[in-house]
C-alpha positions as CSV (number, residue, x, y, z in Angstrom):
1,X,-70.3,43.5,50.7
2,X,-70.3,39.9,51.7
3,X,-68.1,38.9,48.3
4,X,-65.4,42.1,49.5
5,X,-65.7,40.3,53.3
6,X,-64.8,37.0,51.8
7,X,-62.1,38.1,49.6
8,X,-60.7,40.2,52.7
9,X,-60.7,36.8,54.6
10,X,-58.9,35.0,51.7
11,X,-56.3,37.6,51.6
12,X,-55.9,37.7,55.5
13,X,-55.7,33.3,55.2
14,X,-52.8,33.8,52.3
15,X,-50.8,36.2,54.6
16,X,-51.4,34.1,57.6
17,X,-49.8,31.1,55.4
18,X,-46.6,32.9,53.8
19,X,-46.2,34.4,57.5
20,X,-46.1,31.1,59.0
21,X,-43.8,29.9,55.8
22,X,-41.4,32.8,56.2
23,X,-41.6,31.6,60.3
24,X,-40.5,28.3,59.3
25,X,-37.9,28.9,57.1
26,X,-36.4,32.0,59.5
27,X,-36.3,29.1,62.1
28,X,-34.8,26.3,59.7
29,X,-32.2,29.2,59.0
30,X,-31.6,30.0,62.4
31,X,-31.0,26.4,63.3
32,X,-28.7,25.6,60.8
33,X,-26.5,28.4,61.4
34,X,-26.4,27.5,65.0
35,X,-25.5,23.7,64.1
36,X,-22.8,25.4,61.6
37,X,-21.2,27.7,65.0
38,X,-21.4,24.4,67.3
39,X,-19.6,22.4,64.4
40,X,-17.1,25.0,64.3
41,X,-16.3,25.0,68.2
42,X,-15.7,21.7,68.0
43,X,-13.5,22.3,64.9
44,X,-11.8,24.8,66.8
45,X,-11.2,22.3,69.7
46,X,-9.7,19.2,67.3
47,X,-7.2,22.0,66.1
48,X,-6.7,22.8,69.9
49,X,-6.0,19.0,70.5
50,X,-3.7,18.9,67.1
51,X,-1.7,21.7,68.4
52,X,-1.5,20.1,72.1
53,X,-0.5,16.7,70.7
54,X,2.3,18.5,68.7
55,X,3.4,20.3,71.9
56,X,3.6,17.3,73.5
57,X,6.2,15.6,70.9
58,X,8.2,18.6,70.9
59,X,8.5,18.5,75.0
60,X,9.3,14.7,74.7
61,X,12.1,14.8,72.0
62,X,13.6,18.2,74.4
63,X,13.4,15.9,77.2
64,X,15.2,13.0,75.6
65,X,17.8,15.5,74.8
66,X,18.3,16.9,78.0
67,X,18.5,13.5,79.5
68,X,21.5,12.5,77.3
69,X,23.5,15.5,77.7
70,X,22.6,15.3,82.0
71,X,24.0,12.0,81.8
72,X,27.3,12.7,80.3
73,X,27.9,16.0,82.3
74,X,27.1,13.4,85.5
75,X,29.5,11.0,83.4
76,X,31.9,14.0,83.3
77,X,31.2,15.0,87.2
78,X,32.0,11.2,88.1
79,X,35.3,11.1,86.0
80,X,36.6,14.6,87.7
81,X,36.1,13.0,91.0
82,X,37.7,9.9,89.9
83,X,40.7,12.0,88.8
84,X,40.8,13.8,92.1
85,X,40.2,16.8,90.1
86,X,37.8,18.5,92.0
87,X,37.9,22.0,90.1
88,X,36.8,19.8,87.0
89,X,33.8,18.6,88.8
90,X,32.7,21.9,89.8
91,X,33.1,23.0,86.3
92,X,31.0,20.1,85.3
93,X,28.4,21.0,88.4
94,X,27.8,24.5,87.3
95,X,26.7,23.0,84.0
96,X,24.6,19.8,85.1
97,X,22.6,22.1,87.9
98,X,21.1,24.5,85.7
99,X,20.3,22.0,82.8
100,X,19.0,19.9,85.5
101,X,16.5,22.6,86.6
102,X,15.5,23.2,82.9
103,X,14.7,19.8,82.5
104,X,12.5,19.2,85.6
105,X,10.6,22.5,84.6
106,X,10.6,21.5,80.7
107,X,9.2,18.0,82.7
108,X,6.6,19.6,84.8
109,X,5.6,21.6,81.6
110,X,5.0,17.9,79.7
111,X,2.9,17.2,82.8
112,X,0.9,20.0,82.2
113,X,0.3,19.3,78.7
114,X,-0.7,15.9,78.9
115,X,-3.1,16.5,81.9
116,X,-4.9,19.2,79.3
117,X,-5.2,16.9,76.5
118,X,-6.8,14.6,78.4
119,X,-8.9,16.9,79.6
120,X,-9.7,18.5,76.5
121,X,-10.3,15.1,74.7
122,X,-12.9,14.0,77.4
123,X,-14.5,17.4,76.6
124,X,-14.4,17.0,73.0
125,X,-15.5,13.4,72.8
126,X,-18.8,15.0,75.1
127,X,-19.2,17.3,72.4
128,X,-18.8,15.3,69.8
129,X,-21.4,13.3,71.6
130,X,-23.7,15.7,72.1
131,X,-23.2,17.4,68.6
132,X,-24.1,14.4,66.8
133,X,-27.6,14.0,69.1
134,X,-28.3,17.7,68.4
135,X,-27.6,17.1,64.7
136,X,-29.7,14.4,64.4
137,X,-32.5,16.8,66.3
138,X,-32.0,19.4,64.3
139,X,-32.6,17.1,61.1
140,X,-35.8,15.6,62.5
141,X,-37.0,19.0,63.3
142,X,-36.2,20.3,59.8
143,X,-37.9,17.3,58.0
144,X,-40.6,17.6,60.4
145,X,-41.0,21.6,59.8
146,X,-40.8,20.7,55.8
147,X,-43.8,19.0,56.4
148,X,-45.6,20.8,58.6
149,X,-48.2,22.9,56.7
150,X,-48.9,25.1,60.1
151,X,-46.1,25.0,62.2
152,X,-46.9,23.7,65.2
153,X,-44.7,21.0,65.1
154,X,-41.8,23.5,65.6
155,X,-43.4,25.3,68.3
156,X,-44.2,22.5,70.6
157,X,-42.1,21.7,73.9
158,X,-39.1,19.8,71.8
159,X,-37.6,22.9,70.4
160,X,-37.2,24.4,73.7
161,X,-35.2,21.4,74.8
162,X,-32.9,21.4,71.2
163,X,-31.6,25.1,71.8
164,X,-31.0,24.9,75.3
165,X,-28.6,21.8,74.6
166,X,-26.9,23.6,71.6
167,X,-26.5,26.9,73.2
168,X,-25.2,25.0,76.3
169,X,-23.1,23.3,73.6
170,X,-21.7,26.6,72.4
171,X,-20.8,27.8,76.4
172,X,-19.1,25.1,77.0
173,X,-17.5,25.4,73.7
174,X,-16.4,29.2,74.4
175,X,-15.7,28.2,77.9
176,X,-13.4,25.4,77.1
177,X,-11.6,27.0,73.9
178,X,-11.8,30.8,75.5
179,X,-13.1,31.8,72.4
180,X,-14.7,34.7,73.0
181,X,-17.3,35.8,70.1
């Protein structure tokens, strides 16, 4: 009876260990996966940035455009008054006022741009920031969780702390990118 007792308690200490292994590992899975979402967000926000920065080109070269054909329809405005051809002017006035109102919008729309990418690149560089900090956590804590033979060392008041900062990394990822998953 006492040998059957023992081996009982054997079996029970070898489930107890692949349970805790199987803990470890779920957890070491979990984390890298939520490293691999955070790195993607901030993939996502780069290619954001890339797209912005491109936008912005586009609206400067329109712009440049728009400025050179405003100045020769004012050229043209100027050289119908000269003239004393008034109707000339006009005809030159209906086609400098609308272009005029294009570019200012086209202008504010620049504005706009700019005034995100800044925005997002003070976000992304926070990110970036923060990413690197969790990945370093994450890394320790994997090392550390290799090594641990009980897993305490994963369950203690640290780990708390790590997924709160990535999953506050992932919200303000989403919130940021409106990716909604």
């Amino acid at each position: 009876m006492t040998l059957r007792l023992l081996d009982r308690l054997a079996t029970l200490a070898r489930a107890d260990a692949h349970g805790v292994l199987d803990a470890l590992e779920e957890r070491s899975l979990l984390l890298r996966q939520h490293l691999r979402d955070a790195e993607l967000a901030l993939a996502r926000r780069r290619a954001r940035l890339e797209g912005l920065a491109r936008e912005e080109e586009r609206l400067v070269e329109a712009l440049r455009r728009e400025d050179a054909e405003l100045a020769r329809l004012d050229e043209d405005v100027a050289l119908a008054l000269a003239g004393g051809r008034e109707d000339l002017a006009r005809f030159a006035l209906r086609r400098l006022l609308p272009r005029r109102r294009e570019r200012d919008a086209r202008a504010a729309a620049l504005a706009d741009v700019r005034e995100e990418r800044a925005r997002g690149a003070e976000r992304l560089a926070a990110e970036e920031r923060a990413f690197e900090e969790l990945r370093a956590r994450v890394r320790a804590r994997l090392a550390a969780g290799a090594r641990a033979e009980d897993g305490d060392e994963l369950l203690g008041p640290g780990l708390a702390d790590d997924e709160e900062v990535e999953i506050e990394l992932l919200r303000r990822a989403r919130a940021a990118g409106g990716d909604a998953r």
